[in-house]
C-alpha positions in Angstrom: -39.5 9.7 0.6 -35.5 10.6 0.2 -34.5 7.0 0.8 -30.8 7.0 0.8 -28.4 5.0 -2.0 -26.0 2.6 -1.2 -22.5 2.7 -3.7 -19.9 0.1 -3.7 -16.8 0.2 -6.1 -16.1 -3.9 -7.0 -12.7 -3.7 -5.0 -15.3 -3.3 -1.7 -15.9 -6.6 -2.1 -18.4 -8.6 0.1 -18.6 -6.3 2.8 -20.6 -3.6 1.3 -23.0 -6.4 -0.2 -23.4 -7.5 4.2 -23.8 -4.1 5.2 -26.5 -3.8 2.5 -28.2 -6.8 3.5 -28.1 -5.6 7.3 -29.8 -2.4 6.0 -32.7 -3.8 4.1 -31.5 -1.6 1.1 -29.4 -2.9 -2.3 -26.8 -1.7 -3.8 -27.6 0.9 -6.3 -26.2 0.3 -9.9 -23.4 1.6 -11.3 -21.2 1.1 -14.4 -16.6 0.7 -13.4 -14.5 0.5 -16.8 -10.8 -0.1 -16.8 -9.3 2.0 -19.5 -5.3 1.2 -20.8 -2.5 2.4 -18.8 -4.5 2.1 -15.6 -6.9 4.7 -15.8 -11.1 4.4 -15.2 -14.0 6.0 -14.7 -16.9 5.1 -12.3 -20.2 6.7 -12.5 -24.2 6.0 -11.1 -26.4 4.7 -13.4 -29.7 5.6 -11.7 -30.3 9.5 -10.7 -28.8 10.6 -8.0 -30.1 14.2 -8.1 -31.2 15.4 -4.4 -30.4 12.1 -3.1 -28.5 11.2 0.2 -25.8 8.6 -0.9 -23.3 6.6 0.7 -20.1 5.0 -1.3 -18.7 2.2 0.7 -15.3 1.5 0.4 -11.8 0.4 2.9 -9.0 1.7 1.5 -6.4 -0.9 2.3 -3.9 -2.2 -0.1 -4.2 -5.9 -1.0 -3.5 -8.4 -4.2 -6.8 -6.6 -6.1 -5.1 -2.8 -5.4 -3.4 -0.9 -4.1 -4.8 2.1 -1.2 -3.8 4.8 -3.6 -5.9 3.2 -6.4 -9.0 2.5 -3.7 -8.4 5.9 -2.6 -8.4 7.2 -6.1 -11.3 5.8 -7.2 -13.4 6.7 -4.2 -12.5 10.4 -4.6 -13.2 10.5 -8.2 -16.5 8.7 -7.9 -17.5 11.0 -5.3 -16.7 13.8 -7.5 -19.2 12.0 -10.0 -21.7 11.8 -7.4 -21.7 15.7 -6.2 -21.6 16.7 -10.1 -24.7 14.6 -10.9 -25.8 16.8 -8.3 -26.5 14.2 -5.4 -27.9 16.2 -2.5 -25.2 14.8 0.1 -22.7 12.2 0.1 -21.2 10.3 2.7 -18.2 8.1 2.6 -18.1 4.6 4.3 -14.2 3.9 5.0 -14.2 1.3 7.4 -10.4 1.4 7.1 -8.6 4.5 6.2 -5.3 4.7 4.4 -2.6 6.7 5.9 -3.9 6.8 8.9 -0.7 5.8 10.6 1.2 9.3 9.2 -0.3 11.4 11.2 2.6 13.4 12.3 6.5 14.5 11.9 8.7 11.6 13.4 11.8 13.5 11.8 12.5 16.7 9.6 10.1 17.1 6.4 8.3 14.4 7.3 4.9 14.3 5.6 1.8 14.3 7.3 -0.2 12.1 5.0 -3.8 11.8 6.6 -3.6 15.7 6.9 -3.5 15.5 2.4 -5.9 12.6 2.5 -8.5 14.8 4.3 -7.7 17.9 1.9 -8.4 14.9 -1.3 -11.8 14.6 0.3 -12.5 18.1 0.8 -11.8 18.9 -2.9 -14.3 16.5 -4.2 -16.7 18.2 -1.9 -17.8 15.1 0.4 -20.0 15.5 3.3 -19.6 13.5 6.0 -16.3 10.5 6.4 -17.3 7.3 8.5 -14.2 5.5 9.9 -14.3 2.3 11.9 -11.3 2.6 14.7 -8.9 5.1 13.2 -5.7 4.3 14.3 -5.0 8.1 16.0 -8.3 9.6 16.8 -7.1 13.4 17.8 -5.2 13.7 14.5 -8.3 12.6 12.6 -10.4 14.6 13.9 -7.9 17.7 13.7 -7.5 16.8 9.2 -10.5 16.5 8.4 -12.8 20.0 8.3 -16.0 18.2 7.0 -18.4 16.2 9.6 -16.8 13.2 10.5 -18.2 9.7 12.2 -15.7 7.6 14.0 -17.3 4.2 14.8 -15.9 1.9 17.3 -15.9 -1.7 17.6 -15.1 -2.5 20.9 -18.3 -3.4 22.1 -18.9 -6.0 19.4 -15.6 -7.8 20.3 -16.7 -7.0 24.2 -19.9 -8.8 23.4 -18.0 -12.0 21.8 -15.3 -12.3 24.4 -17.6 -12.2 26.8 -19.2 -15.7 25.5 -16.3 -17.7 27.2 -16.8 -17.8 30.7 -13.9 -18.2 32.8 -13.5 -17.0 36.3 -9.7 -16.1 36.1 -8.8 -12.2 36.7 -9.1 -10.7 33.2 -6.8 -7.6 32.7 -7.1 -5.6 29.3 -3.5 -4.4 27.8 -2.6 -1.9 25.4 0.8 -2.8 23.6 2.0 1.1 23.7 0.6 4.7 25.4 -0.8 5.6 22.3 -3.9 3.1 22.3 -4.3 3.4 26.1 -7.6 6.0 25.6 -8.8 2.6 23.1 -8.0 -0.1 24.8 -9.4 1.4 28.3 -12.8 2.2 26.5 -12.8 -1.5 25.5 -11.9 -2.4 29.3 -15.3 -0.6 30.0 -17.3 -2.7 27.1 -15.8 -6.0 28.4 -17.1 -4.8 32.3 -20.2 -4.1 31.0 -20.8 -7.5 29.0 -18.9 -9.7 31.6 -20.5 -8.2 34.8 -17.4 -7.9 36.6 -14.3 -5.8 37.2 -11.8 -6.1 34.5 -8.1 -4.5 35.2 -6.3 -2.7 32.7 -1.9 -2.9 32.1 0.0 -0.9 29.0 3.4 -1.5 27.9 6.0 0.6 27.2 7.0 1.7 23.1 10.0 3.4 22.2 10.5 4.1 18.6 14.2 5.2 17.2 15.3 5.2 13.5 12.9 2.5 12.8 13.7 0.3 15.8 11.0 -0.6 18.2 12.2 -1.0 22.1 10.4 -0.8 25.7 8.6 -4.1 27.1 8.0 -2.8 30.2 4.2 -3.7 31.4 2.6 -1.0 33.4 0.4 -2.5 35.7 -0.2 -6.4 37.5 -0.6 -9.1 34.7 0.6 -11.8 36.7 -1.6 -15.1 37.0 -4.8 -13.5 34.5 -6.1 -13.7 31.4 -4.7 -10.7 29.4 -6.3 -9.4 26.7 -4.1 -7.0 24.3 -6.4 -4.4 22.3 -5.1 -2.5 19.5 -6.8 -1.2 16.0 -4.7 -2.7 13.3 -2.3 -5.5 12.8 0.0 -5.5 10.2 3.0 -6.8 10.6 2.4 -8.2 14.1 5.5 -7.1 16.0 4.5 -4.5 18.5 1.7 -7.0 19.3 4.0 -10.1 19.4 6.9 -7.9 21.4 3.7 -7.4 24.5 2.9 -11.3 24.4 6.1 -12.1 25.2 6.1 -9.2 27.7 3.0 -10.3 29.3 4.0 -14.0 29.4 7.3 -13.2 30.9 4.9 -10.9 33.3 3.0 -14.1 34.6 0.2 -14.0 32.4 -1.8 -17.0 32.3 -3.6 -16.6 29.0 -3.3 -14.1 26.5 -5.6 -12.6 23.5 -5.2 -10.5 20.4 -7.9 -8.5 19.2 -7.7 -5.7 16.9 -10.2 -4.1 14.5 -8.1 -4.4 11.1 -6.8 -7.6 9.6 -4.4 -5.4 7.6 -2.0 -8.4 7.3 1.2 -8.5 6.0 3.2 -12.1 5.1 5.2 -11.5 8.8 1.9 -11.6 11.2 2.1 -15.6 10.4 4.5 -14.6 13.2 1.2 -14.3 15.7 0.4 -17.5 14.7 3.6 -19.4 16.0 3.7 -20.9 19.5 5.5 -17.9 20.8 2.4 -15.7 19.7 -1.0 -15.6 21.7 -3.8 -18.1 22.3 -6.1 -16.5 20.1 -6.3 -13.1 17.4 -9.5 -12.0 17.2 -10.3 -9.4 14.2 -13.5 -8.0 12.3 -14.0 -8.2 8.6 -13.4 -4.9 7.4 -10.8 -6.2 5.6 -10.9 -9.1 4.1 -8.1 -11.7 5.2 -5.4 -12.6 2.7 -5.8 -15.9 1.4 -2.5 -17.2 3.6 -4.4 -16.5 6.4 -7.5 -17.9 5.6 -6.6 -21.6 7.1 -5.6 -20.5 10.6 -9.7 -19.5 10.8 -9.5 -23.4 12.0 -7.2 -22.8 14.9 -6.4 -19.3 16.7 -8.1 -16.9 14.0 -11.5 -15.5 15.0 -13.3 -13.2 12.8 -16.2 -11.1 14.1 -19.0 -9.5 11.5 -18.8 -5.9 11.9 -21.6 -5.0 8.9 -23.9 -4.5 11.9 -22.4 -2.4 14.0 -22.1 0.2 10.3 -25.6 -0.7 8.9 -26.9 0.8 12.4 -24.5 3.9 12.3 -25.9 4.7 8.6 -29.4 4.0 9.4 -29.0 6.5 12.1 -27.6 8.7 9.4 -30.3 8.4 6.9 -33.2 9.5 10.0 -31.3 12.6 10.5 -32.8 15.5 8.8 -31.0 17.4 5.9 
């Protein structure tokens, strides 16, 4: 039986080693040396011929390295892979780098996920798994090899739904671009609550680098709102709709987003201008000045599950 490998580089860190466990299946072996001046090399150390293999890795920048060196070493380790003549190789990037520069905003602009799509296609991967890409049409329109895009929001549906409460609930997304997101999560949070959930969106205007617009479209007044997105970062766009919200009546409010890609100014979510509660997954892991607020507003939900399935599904598929 072609049972199918499991590769992590180190900088993956604990979430391939859940994903593994959720699968039943270890991590294969493989050797990572560091060379000087930066360089390495990354290569199986069981055979691979004929096999179906998956390389786990996000590709977000934090105090380990950077997203170009994840990216790097990714691409060249897949290009290991498909020269030791694995049969077909699938990449696990629960966060993809450069997702954001999808298009032009201004002359000569580059469009970055466009040349991170053509860096996988020159080392001949198969298939791409993403986990909430932040703009789902340009993704989809890069990339020329299968791609999987996985979405979370029925395991944050599924943990919001744990706190009862009988106050209107009304999901928001904090700009037009994540309404098509945050409305599928509307339907995930019907479905586990068992009632009618409303849904809002805020205005975004975007000019030179300055964001304006905080007008709520839609009745927020007097609810619980819960504002959906797919990544934090720095926090404002998200902290600019609380305070529209509030402003708007609201009588609760919750964060959730699928990537903790934190920078030092989200502590700004954390203030008492910023929400009740953030609620993330682990695909990335948190930066260690974060890790305290896990005691107070920070909820983290396991998201291994949710990709073991997706990949198990993969590995029943026929060739």
């Amino acid at each position: 039986m072609n049972t199918m490998l499991l590769f992590a580089p180190h900088h993956s860190g604990a979430l391939a080693g859940r994903i593994a466990d959720a699968l039943g299946t270890p991590l294969s072996a493989s050797e990572e040396r560091e060379f000087d001046g930066g360089e390495h090399k990354m290569c199986p150390l069981q055979d691979v011929r004929g096999r179906d293999v998956v390389v786990i890795q996000s590709l977000n920048g934090d105090a380990q390295a950077s997203a170009n060196d994840k990216l790097c070493r990714l691409l060249f380790f897949i290009g290991a892979l498909k020269d030791a003549g694995a049969g077909r190789v699938t990449a696990c990037v629960p966060y993809l780098a450069y997702a954001r520069k999808d298009r032009r905003t201004q002359p000569r602009d580059p469009v970055t996920t466009r040349y991170v799509a053509a860096l996988f296609e020159a080392v001949a991967v198969d298939r791409v798994i993403v986990l909430d890409v932040h703009n789902e049409a340009a993704f989809d329109n890069a990339f020329r090899c299968e791609t999987i895009r996985v979405e979370a929001a029925g395991v944050f549906a599924a943990q919001l739904a744990q706190r009862d409460a009988a106050t209107r609930l009304v999901v928001a997304s904090p700009d037009p671009g994540g309404v098509k997101r945050a409305q599928r999560f509307r339907e995930a949070l019907e479905q586990a609550c068992g009632r009618s959930v409303d849904f809002s969106f805020m205005e975004k205007r975007r000019a030179l680098g300055v964001v304006s617009g905080e007008t709520f479209t839609g009745d927020v007044g007097d609810s619980n709102v819960v504002i959906y997105d797919d990544l934090i970062a720095s926090g404002t766009t998200l902290l600019r709709a609380v305070h529209a919200a509030r402003s708007a009546g609201a009588r609760r409010i919750d964060v959730i987003a699928t990537h903790a890609a934190f920078l030092p100014a989200a502590t700004q979510l954390f203030t008492d201008e910023g929400p009740d509660s953030v609620m993330v997954s682990d695909s990335i892991a948190l930066p260690d000045a974060f890790v305290p607020l896990l005691r107070t507003r920070l909820t983290v939900c396991p998201i291994a599950p949710l990709l073991a399935r997706t990949i198990g599904e993969l590995a029943h598929q026929p060739d």
